[in-house]
N, C-alpha and C positions, 0 to 999 in steps of 0.2 A: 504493500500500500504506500509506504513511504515513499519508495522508491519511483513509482508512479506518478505522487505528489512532486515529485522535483524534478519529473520528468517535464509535467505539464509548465510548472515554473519556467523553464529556461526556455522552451516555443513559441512565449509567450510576447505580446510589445503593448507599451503602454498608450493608452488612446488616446492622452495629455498631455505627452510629450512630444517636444520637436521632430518632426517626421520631415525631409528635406522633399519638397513637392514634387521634385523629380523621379524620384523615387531611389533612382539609382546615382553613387556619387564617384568620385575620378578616387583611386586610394593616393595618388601620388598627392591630388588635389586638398583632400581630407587632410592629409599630414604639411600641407600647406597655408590651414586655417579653413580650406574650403573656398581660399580665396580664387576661385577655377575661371571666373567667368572671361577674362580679358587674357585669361593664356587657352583655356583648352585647346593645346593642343594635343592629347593623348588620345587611346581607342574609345574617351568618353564624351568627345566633343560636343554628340548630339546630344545628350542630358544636360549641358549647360547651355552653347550659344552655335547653334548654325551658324551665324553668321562669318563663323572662325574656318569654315570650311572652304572658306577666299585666302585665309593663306597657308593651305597643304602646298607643301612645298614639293611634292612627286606626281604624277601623270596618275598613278594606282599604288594604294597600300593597302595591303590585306593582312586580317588580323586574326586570325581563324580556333584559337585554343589562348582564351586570356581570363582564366579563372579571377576570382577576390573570393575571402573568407574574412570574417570578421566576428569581435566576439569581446563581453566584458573583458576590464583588465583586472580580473583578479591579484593579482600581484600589486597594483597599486591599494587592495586594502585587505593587504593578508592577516590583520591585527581583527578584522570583524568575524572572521571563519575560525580562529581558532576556537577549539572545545565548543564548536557546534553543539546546540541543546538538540534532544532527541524528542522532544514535544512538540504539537501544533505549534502551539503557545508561545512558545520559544525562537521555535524559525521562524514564526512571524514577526517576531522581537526585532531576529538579527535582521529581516531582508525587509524589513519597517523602510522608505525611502527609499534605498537602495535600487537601482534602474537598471537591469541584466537584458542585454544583448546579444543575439546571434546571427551572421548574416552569411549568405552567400552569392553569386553570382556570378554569370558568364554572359556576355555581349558579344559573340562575336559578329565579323561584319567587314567593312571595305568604305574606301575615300576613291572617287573615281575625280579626277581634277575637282571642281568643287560643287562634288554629291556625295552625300554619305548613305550609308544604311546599316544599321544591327540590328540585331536579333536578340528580346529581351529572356534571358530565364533568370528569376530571382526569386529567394526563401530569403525573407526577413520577417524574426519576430524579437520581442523584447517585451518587458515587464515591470510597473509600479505598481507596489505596494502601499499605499497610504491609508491616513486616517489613524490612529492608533488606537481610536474610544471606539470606533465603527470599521475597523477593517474593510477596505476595497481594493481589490485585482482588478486594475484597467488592462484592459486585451486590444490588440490591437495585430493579429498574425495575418500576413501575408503571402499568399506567393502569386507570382504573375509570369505571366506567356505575354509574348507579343514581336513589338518588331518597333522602330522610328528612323525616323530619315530625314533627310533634311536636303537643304541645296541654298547656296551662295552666289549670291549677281552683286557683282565687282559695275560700281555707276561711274561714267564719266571714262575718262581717255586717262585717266594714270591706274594704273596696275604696282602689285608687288608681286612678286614670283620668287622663287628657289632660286633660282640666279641673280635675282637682284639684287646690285650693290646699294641701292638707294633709291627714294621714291615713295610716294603718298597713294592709299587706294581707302576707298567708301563700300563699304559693303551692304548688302540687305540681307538678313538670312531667314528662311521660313522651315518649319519640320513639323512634321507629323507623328503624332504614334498609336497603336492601338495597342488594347494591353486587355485582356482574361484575367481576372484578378481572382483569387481563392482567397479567403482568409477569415478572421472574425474583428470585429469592432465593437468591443463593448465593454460593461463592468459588473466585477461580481462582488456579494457584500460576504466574506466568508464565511457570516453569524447564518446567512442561509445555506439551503442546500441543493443549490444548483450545482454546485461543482462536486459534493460528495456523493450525489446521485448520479452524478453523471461516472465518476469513479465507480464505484459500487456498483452498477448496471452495465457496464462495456469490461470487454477486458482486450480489446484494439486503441489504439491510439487514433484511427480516425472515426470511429465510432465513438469515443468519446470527447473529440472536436466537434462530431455534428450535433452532438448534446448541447453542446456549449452554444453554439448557431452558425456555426460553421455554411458559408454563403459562396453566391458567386455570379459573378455581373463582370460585365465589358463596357470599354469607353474609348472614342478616339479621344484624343489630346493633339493642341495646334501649340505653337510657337513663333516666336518673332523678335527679328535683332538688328540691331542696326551698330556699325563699328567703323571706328576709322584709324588707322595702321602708318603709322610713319616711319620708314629703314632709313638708317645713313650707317651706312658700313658694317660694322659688328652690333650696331644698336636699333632696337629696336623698340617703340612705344606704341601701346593698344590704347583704344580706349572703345568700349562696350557697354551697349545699354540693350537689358534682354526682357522679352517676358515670357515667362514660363509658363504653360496650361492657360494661358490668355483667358481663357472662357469657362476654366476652372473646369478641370475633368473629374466627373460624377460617374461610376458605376451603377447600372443599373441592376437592380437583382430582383430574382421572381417577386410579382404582384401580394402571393400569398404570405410570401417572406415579414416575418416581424424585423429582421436581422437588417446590419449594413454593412456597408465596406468604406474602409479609410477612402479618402478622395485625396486626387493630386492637386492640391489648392495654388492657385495663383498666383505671382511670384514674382514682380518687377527688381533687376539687379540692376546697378550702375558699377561698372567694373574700369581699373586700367593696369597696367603691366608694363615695368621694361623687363626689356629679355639683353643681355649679351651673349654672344657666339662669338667664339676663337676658337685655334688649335691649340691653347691652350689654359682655356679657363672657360667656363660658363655660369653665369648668374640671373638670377630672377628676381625682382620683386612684385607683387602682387597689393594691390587694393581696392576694398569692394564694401559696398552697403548693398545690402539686403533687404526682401520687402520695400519697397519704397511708398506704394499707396498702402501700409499698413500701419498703425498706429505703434512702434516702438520706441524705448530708448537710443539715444546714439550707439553705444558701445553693444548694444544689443544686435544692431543692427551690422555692427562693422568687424570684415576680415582684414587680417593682414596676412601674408605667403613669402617667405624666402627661400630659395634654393642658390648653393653654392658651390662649389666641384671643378673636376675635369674631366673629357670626353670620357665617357664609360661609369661614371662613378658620380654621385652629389647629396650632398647632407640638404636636410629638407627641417623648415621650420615653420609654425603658422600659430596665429591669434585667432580665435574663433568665437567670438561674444563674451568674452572673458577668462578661456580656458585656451591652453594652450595644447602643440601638436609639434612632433619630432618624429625624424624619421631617416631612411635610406633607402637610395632608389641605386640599382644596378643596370648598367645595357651593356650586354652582351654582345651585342647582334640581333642572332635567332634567339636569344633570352632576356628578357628583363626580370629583374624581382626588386618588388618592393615593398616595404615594411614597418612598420612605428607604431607609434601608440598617438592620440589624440582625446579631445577631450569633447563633450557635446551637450550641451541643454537639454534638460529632460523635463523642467518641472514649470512650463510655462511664461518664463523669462529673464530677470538676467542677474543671474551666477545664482539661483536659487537650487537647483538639485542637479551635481554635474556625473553626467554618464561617463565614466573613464573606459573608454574600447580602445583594444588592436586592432590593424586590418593588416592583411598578409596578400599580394597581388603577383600573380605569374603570367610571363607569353612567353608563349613558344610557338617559332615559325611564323611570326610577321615578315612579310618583306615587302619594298616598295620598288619600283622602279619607272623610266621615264621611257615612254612611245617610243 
């Protein structure tokens, strides 16, 4: 039974906390504050800004096997787990606020001059515990199929390219996505016994998610961006204005259905970025507000992103609404990996209850080349 119980725990995501509208995030980006929107340039482009798809710098790049995994960081509060109590009572004590996350996902896909398209498969859940006089499990579990794509029109007579030594271009970007959502969205009060019935009566794991309300509904989702790009030699300056789910993507699910599903809510960013490029050194900085037609605080609202290194190799660092983010990204070639810990808002605003997750990111077998 126990064992069950902490099964369901860790599947779980909370229904209160920060869920980024995209659904899906860059890991390189994540360990950079999340400040993604005025660099994406990685295989996650399209979840932040089409627009960026004006300056792929190869004719085609294919991306075909580029797993992420993610997951709390236990290790940053190894002092809460020790002498685990063996009671309800108890582990409800310890994992009182405490925000457990688990994610995965694979995107593969291709950049065709400036068109993109991947293919979504993602399992993310996570879980709040709150309330301490009234115990409440916010659920919030997903997983989602689909696909988004995008495409980049470069306005006016200046262009940037892969060979460009210098030079100004204005982008527009638009993307699409459709997305099959599975998941549940809701709250359980632990003093009832919706969850112990649902335990006690199944003895499968999605037999006792359908208890719970286990749902499932489809939605397109649009996009829109606009950016403009200045090179002069090894330097480079973005700046990017995106919105995300424009029209705010609602899942539909059966008429009969009491249930719902998370939606990908709306999401205006204002982004910029210098990038440097040499043979021997490379640097990023990154800065970005978030939400803009949403009512937040400043620091709530704002990313910051560095990365520093040389070809093959860069230490990675970011500010994310008040918590921070480290990291290490490898290129190989045909491998990349990358890796860190960051930090994430969980409890509705800013620096009130912070999610400490890893995320762990592999390719294999990307390559690009030019017609």
């Amino acid at each position: 039974m126990k064992g069950i119980f902490f099964f369901i725990l860790f599947i779980t995501t909370s229904a209160h906390a920060y869920i980024a509208p995209a659904g899906i995030r860059s890991p390189k980006g994540l360990l950079m504050g999340d400040a993604w929107t005025a660099v994406a340039n990685d295989d996650f482009t399209l979840f932040y800004n089409p627009a960026a798809l004006g300056r792929h710098q190869r004719d085609f790049t294919f991306y075909p096997f580029n797993p992420a995994i993610g997951g709390t960081n236990v290790l940053g509060d190894t002092d809460r787990f020790n002498d685990l109590p063996d009671t309800p009572e108890g582990i409800s004590d310890v994992m009182m606020n405490y925000p457990v996350h688990i994610a995965t996902n694979i995107v593969p896909g291709f950049k065709l001059f400036n068109f993109g398209f991947s293919f979504i498969a993602s399992e993310q859940a996570d879980l709040l515990l709150r309330n301490k006089i009234a115990p409440t499990l916010d659920v919030d579990y997903r997983s989602d199929r689909g696909f988004v794509t995008g495409l980049a029109i470069p306005l006016g007579s200046g262009r940037v390219s892969g060979k460009s030594v210098s030079g100004q271009q204005t982008t527009l970007g638009f993307g699409a996505k459709y997305i099959k959502r599975r998941g549940i969205y809701n709250s359980f009060a632990l003093t009832g016994t919706d969850i112990l019935d649902a335990i006690n009566d199944s003895a499968e794991i999605d037999d006792i998610l359908n208890r719970l309300g286990m749902v499932q509904g489809s939605s397109w989702g649009f996009d829109g961006a606009f950016e403009h790009v200045v090179r002069n030699g090894s330097e480079q300056f973005v700046f990017s204005l995106v919105g995300l789910d424009i029209l705010n993507t609602e899942f539909d699910v059966p008429k009969e259905s009491t249930s719902k599903l998370a939606p990908n809510r709306q999401q205006i960013n204002l982004g910029a970025a210098w990038h440097h490029r040499s043979s021997l050194f490379r640097g990023t900085f990154s800065l970005e507000f978030r939400e803009l037609t949403q009512e937040r605080e400043l620091l709530e609202r704002t990313r910051l992103g560095i990365e520093l290194g040389i070809p093959g190799i860069s230490l990675l660092g970011g500010f994310n609404a008040g918590y921070y983010s480290y990291g290490v990204s490898v290129d190989a070639g045909a491998m990349k990996l990358t890796g860190g810990f960051y930090g994430l808002e969980s409890g509705g605003g800013f620096r009130r209850i912070q999610s400490k997750r890893f995320i762990i990111y592999l390719s294999l077998f990307d390559f690009s080349f030019d017609a």
